[in-house]
C-alpha positions as CSV (number, residue, x, y, z in Angstrom):
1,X,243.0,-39.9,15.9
2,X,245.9,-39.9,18.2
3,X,249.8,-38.5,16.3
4,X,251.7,-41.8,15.4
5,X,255.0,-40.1,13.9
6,X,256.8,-37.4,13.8
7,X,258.4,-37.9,9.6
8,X,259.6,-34.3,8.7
9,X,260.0,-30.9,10.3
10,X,261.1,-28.0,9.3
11,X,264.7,-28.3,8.4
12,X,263.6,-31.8,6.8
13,X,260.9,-30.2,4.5
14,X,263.3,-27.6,3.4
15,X,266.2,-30.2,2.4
16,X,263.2,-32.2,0.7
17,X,262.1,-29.1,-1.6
18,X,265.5,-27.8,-2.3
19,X,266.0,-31.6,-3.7
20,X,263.2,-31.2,-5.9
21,X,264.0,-28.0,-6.7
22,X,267.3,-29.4,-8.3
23,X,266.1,-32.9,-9.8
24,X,263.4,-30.5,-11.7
25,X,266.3,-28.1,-13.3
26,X,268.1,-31.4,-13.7
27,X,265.2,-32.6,-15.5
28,X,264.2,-30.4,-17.7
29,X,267.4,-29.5,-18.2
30,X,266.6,-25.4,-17.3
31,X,263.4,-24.1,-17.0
32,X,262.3,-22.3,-19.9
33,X,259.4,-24.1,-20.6
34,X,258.5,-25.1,-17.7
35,X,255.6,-23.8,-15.3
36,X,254.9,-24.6,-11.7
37,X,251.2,-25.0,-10.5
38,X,250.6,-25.5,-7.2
39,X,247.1,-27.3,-6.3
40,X,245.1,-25.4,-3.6
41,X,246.0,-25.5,-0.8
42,X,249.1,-26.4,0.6
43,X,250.7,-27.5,-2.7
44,X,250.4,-23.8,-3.7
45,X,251.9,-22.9,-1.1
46,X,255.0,-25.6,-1.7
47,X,254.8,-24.6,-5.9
48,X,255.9,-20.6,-4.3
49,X,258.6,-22.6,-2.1
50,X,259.8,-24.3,-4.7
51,X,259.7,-21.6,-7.3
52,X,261.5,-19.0,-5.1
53,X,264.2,-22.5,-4.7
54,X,264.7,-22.4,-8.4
55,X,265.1,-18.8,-8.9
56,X,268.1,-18.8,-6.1
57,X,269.5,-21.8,-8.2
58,X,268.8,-20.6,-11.8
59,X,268.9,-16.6,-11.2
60,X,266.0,-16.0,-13.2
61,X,262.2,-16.8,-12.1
62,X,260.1,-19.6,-13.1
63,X,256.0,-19.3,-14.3
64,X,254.1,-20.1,-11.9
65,X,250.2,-20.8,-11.3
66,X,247.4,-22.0,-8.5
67,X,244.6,-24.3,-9.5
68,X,241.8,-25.1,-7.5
69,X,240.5,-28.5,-8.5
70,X,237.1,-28.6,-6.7
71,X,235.0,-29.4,-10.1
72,X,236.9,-31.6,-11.3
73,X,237.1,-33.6,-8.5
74,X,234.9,-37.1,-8.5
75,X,233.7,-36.9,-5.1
76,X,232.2,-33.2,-4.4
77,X,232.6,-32.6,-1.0
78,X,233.4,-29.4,-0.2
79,X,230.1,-27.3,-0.3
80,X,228.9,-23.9,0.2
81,X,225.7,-22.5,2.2
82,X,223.6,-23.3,-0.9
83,X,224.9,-26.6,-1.3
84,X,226.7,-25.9,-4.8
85,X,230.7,-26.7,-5.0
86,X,232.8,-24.2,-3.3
87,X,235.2,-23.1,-5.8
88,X,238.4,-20.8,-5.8
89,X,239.6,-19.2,-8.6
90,X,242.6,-20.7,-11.2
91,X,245.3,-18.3,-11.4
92,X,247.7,-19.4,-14.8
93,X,248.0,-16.2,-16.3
94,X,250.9,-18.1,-18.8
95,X,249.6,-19.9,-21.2
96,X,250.2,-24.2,-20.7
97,X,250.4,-24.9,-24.9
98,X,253.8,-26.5,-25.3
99,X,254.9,-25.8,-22.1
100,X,255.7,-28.6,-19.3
101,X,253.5,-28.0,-16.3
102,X,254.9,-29.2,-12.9
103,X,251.8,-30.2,-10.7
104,X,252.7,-29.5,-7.5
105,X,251.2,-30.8,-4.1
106,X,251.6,-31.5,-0.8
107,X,250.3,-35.8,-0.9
108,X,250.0,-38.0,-3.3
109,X,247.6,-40.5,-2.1
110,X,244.8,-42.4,-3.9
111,X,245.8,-39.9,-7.5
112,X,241.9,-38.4,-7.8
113,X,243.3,-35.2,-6.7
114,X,246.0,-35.5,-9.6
115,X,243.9,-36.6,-12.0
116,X,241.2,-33.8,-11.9
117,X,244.5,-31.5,-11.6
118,X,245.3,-32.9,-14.4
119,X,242.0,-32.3,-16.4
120,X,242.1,-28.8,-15.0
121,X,245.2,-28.3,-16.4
122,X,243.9,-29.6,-20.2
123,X,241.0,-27.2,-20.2
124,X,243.6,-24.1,-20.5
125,X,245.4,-25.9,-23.5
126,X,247.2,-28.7,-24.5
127,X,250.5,-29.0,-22.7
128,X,253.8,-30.8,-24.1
129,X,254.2,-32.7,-20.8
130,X,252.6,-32.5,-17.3
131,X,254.8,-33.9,-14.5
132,X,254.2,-34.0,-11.0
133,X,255.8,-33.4,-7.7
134,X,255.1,-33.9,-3.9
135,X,256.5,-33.7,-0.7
136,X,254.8,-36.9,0.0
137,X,254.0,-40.1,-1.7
138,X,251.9,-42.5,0.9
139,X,251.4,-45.0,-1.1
140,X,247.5,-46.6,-1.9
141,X,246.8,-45.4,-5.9
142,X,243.8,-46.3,-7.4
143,X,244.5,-44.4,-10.5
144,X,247.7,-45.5,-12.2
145,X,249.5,-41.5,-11.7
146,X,253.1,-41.6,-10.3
147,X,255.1,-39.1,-8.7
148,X,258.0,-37.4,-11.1
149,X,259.7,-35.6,-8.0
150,X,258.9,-36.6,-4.3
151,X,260.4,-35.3,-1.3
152,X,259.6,-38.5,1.1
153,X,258.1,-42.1,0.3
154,X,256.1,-43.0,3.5
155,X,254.5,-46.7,3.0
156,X,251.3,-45.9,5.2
157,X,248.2,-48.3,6.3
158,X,244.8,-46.9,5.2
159,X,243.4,-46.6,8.2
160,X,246.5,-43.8,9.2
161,X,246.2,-40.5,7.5
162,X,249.3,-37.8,6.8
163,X,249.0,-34.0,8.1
164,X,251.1,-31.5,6.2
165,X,251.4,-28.1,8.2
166,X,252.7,-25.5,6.7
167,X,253.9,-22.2,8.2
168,X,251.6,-20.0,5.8
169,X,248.4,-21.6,7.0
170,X,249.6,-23.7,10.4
171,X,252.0,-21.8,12.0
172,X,254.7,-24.7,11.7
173,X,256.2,-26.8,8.7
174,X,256.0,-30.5,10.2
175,X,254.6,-33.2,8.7
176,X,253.2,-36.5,11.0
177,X,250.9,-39.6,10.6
178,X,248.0,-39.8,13.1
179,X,246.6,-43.4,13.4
């Protein structure tokens, strides 16, 4: 696959997430009730962006979680040596009854990822409202799961594919389309 685009860089993904960062204070209207959960990888890294965003704003932290979704997910991909699912551990230590979770992840795409989030997320409880934001929405659902906060709507072919780097795991924040 050869890089198509350039769509956001650094200074670009930081004006995106500090937009977020104030729609979901806006939103919620505070955030008492609210907790963050990125969804491994990258979107945990952008939930601990965003959270550190919101405390600057706010002056007072926001709960925050990680949530690997490999078993939920409907295509089972990743695999260990002895070809069983290669799972991280969930880190909520707050419990999600009555609270409004803020999914958190990096693309929304075909909504599978979402959705098993999603399911992962009902397992620890039963949550007054589960919203969801992302840094990209590319367009292409097959499950009918929106976007509550999004940083950048990119209308994207199926045959292209969106890389998100981020400076924790890639050494650069830079976001392109590779066709």
């Amino acid at each position: 696959m050869a890089e198509k685009a350039s769509i956001l860089d650094e200074q670009a993904m930081n004006r995106a997430l500090t937009r977020i960062a104030h729609e979901i204070i806006e939103r919620n209207k505070g955030i008492e009730e609210c907790i963050l959960v990125g969804i491994k990888t990258r979107g945990a890294f952008l939930a601990e962006r965003l959270a550190k965003k919101i405390e600057t704003i706010e002056g007072k932290a926001i709960k925050t979680g990680e949530l690997d979704i490999t078993l939920y997910r409907d295509d089972l991909s990743l695999k260990n040596d002895s070809n069983e699912p290669l799972v991280q551990q969930v880190d909520i230590t707050h419990d999600v009854t009555n609270k409004k979770v803020i999914l958190v992840d990096d693309v929304l795409y075909t909504g599978r990822t979402v959705r098993a989030a999603m399911d992962a997320v009902m397992d620890l409880g039963r949550p007054a409202q589960i919203q969801l934001a992302v840094l990209i929405d590319r367009g292409h659902r097959e499950l009918p799961i929106r976007a509550d906060y999004v940083g950048k709507n990119i209308p994207t072919s199926s045959n292209e594919r969106i890389v998100v780097k981020v400076i924790e795991t890639d050494e650069v924040d830079a976001v392109t389309i590779f066709e």
